[in-house]
FIMIKE-558095 format. One record per residue (C-alpha): x, y, z; chain; residue in three letters; residue number from 1. Coordinates in steps of 0.001 Angstrom, whole numbers, plus 524288, in hexadecimal, padded with zeros to 5 digits. Layout:
N
      u      v      w  kette  rest   nr
      X      Y      Z      A   ALA  NUM
...
REM end
This chain:
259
      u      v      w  kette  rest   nr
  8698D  CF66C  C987A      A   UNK    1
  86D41  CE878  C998F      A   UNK    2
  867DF  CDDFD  C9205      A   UNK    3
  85D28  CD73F  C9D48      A   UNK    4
  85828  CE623  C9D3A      A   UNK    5
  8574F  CE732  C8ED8      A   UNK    6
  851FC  CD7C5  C8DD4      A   UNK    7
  846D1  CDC50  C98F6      A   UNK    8
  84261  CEA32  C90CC      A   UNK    9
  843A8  CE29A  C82D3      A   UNK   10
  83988  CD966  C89F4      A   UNK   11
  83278  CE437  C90CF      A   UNK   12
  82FF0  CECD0  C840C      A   UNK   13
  82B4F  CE0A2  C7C09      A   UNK   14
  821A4  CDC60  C8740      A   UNK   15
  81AE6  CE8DF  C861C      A   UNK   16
  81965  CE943  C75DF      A   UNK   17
  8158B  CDB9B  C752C      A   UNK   18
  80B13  CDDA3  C82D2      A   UNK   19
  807B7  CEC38  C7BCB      A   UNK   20
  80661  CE9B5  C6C6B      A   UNK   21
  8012A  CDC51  C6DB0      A   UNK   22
  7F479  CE00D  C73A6      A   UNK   23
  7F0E0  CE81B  C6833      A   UNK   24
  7F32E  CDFE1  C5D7F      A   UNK   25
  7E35C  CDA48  C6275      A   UNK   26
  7DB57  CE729  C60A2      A   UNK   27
  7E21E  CE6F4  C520B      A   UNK   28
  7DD81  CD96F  C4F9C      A   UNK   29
  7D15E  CD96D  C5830      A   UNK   30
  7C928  CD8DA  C4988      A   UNK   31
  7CD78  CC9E2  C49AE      A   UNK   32
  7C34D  CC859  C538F      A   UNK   33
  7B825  CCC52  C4B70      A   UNK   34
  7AE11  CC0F9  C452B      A   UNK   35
  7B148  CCA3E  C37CC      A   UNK   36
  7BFAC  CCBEF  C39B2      A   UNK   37
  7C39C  CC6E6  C2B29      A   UNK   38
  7BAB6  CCF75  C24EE      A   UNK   39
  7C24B  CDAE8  C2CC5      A   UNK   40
  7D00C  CD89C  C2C85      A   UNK   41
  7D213  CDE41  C212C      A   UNK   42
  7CD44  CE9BD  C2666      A   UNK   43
  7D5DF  CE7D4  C30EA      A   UNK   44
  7E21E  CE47D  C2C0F      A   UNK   45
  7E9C7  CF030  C3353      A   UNK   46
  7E3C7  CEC58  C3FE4      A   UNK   47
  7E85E  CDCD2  C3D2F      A   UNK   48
  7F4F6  CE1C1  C382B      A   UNK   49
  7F708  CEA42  C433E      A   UNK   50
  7F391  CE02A  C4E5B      A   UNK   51
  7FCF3  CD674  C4598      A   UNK   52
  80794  CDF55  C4799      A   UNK   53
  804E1  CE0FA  C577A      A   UNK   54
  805BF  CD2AC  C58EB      A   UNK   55
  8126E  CD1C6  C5220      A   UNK   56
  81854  CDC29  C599B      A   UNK   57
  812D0  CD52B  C6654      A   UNK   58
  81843  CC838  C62B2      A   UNK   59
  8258A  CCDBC  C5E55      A   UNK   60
  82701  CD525  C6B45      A   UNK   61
  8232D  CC765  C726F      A   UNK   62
  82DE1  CC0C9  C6C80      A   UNK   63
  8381A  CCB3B  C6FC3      A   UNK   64
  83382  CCA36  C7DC1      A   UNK   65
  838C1  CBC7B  C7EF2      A   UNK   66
  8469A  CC00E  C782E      A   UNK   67
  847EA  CCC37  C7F95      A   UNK   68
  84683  CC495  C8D8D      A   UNK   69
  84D03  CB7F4  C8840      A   UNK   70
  85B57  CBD06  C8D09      A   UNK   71
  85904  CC0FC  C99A2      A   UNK   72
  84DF3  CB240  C9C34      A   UNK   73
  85988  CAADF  C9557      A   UNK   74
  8611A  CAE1F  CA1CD      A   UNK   75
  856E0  CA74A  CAB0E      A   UNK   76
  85215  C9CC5  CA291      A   UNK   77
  85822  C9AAB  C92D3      A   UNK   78
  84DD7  C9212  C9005      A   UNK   79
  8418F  C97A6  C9319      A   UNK   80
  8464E  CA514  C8F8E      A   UNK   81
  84807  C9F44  C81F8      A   UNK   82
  83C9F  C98B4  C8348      A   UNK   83
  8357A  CA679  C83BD      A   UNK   84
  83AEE  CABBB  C7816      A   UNK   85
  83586  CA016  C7230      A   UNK   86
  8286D  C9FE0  C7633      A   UNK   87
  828AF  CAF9F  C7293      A   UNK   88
  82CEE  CAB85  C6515      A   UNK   89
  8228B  CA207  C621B      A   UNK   90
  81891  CAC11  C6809      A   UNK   91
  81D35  CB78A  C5E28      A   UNK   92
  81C34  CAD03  C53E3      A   UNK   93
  80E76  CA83E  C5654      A   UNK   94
  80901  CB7DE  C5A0E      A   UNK   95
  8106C  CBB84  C4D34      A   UNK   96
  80976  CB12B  C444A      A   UNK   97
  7FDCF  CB3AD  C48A3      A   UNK   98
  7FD28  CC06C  C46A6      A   UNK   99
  80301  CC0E9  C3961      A   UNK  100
  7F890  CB4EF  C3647      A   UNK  101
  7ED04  CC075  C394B      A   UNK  102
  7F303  CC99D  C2EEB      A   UNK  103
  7EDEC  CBD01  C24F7      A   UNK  104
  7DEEA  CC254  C2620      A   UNK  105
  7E193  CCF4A  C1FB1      A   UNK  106
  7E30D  CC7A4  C13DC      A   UNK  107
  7D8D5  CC077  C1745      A   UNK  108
  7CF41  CC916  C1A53      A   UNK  109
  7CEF0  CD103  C0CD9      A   UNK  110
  7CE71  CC287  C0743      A   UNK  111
  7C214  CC092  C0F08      A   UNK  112
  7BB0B  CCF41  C0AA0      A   UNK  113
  7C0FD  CCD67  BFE19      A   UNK  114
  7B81D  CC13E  BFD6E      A   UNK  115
  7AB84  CC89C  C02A1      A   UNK  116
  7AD3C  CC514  C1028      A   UNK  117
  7A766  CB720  C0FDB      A   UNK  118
  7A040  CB1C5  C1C1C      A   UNK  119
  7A72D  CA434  C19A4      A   UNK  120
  7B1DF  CA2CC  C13B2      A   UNK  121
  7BFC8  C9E48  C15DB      A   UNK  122
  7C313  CABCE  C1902      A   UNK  123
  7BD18  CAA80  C278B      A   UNK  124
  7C43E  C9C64  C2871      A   UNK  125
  7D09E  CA222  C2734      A   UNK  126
  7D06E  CAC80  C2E19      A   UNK  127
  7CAF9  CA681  C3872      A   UNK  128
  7D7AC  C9D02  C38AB      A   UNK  129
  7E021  CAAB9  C373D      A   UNK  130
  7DC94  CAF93  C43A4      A   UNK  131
  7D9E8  CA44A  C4BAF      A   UNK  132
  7E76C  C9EA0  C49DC      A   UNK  133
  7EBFA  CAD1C  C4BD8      A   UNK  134
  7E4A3  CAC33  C58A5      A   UNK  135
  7E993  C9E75  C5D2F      A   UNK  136
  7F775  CA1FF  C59DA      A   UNK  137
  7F76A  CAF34  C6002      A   UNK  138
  7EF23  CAB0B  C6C95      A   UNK  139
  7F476  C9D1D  C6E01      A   UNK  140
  80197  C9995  C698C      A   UNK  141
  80779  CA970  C6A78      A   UNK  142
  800FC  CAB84  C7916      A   UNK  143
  805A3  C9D60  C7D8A      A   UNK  144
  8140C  C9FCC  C7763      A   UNK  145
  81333  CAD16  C7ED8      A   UNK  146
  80E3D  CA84E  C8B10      A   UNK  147
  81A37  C9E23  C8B4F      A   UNK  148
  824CD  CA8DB  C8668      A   UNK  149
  81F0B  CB03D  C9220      A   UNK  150
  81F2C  CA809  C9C75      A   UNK  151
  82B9D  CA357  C9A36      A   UNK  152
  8329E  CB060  C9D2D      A   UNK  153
  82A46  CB19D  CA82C      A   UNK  154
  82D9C  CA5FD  CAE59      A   UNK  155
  83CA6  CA9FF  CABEC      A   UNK  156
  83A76  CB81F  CB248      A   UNK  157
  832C2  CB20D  CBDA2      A   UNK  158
  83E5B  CA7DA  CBEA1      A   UNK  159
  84AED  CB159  CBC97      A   UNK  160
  84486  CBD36  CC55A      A   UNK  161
  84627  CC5AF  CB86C      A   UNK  162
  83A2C  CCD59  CBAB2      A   UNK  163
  8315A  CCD18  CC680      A   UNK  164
  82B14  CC046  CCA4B      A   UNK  165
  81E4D  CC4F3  CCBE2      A   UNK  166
  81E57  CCA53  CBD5C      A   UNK  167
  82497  CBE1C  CB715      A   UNK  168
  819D6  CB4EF  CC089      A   UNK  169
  80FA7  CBCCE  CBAE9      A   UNK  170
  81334  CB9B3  CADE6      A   UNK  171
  81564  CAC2E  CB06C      A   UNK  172
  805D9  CAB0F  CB2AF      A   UNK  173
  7FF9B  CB5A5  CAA49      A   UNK  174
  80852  CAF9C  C9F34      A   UNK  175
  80127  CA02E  CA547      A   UNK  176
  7F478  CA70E  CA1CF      A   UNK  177
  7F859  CAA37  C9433      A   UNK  178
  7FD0D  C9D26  C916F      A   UNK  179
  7EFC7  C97EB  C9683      A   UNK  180
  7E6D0  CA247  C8E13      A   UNK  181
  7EE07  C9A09  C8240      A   UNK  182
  7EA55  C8CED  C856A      A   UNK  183
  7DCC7  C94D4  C86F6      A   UNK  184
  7DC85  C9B38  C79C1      A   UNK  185
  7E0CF  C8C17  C73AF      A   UNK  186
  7D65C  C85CF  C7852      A   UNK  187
  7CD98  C9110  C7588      A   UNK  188
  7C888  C9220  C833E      A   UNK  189
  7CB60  CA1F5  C8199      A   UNK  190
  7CA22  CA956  C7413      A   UNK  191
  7D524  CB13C  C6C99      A   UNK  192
  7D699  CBF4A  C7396      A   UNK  193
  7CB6B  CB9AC  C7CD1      A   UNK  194
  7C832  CC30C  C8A46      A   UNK  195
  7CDAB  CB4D6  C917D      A   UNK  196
  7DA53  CB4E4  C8851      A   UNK  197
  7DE70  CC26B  C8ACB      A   UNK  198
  7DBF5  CC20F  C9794      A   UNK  199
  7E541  CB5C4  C9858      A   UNK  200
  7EF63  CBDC2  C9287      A   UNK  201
  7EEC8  CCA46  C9908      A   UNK  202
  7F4D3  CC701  CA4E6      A   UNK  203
  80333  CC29E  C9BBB      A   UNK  204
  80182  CD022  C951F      A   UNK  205
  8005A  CD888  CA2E5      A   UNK  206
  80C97  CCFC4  CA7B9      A   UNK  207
  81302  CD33B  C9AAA      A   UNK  208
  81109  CE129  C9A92      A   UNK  209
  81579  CE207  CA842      A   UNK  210
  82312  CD918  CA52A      A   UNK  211
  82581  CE2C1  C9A7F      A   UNK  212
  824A2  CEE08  CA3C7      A   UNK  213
  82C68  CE7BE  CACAC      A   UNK  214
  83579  CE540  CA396      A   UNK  215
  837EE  CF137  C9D28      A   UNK  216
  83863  CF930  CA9A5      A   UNK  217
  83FD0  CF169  CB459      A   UNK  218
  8450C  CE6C5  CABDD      A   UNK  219
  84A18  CD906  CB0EF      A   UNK  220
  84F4B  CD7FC  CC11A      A   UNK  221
  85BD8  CDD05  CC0C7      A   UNK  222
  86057  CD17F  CCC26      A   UNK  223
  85A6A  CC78F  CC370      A   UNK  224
  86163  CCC62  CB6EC      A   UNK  225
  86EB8  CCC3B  CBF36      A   UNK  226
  86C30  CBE79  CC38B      A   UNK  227
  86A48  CB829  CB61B      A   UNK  228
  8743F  CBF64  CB139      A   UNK  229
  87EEB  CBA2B  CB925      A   UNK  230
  8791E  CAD28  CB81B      A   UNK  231
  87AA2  CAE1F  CAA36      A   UNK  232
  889DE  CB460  CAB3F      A   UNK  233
  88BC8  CA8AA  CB45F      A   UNK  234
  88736  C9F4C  CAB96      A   UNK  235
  88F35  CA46B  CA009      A   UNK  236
  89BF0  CA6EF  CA8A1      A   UNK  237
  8A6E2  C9C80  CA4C0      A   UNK  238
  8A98C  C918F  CAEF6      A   UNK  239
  8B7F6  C91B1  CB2C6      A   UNK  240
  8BE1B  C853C  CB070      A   UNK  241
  8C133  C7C41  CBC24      A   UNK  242
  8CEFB  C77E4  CBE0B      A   UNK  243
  8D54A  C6AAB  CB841      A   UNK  244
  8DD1B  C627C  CBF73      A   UNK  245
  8E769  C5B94  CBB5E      A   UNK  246
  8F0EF  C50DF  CC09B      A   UNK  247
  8FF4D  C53DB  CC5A7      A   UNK  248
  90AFC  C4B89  CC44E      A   UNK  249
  9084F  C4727  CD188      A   UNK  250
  8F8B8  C447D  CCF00      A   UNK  251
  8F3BC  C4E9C  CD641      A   UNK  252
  8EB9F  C585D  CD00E      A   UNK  253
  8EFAA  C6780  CCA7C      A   UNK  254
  8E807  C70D6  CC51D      A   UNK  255
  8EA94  C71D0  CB749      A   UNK  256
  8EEAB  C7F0D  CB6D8      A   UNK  257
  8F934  C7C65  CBF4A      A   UNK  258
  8FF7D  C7443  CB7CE      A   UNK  259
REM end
């Protein structure tokens, strides 16, 4: 198995846990959504733990994406490729804080029955800040680092003829449409896990899950892979040395190795 073939079902196999395990990290912490969620998390602290540990795995598969396809981009494009792992990396970062900043109500929550539950109280204040900057993180800065992680490999595949152009294209705009369901979300003209929102997204997640079947089944074009191969072998292959000339006794010139 050579390495673009390994590279393309690395990829393929981390599209699918990241587009399979992510989804369910939301039923787990659907409680969030409740007008009495702090007075239940305690109660919930499986579920919360649970859907922590989803994310994570989501984001950590995200990131490998990006390093698994960066040798075989690299060959097209250096920069963007390694602009892709970037943008992965801040995403993991982000989806990984803000998860691990929900696992902070647990505590907070027996704090808040331990003190009888109080209507008012600074209990509500800060969980309110807990899982709104949870939300903002996870649904502004993550999504928009994906998005631009995302649409820069697409752009590569649609420009090196790696995969088909029709796949890569529709990436290109579904990924658009993600980007723009940010900007939404920031200027809260759509909610957090809002009917608008995930229908905004949906269409990057279909593409996804059809890139990693792709992927792991037929892999990158074989013609393609040949081309930037020997681009890159001659790009690395030594230049011979051109020939010095130097003056005879009689002025003309000789090539220095006959002398």
């Amino acid at each position: 198995m050579n390495t673009f073939r390994q590279n393309a079902l690395g990829a393929g196999l981390l599209f699918v846990v990241a587009d399979v395990v992510g989804p369910f990290a939301f039923p787990a912490l659907a409680f969030l959504n409740e007008p009495g969620y702090l007075a239940t998390t305690a109660s919930h602290s499986t579920s919360l733990m649970v859907g922590v540990l989803l994310i994570l795995a989501m984001e950590l598969a995200c990131s490998g994406i990006a390093v698994w396809l960066y040798p075989v981009l690299s060959k097209e494009h250096e920069a963007m490729a390694l602009w892709a792992v970037v943008f992965r990396g801040i995403e993991a970062i982000c989806g990984i804080v803000a998860a691990v900043a929900l696992l902070a109500l647990i505590p907070l929550s027996q704090a808040f029955l331990a003190a009888g539950a109080p209507e008012t109280s600074s209990f509500q204040a800060l969980g309110t800040m807990i899982v709104s900057t949870s939300d903002w993180t996870r649904d502004v800065v993550m999504l928009f680092a994906w998005g631009l992680g995302a649409l820069l490999y697409n752009i590569l595949f649609f420009k090196s003829g790696l995969l088909p152009r029709w796949l890569a294209g529709w990436g290109i705009v579904a990924i658009l449409v993600h980007v723009a369901s940010c900007g939404l979300r920031l200027f809260d003209v759509i909610g957090p896990t809002s009917p608008l929102q995930v229908a905004m997204l949906v269409p990057s997640g279909l593409q996804e899950l059809t890139l990693a079947v792709w992927l792991i089944i037929k892999g990158f074009d074989p013609s393609t892979v040949a081309r930037l191969s020997a681009r890159e072998a001659s790009a690395s292959a030594p230049r011979e040395p051109k020939a010095v000339s130097v003056l005879t006794d009689t002025g003309r010139p000789q090539p220095q190795g006959a002398l």
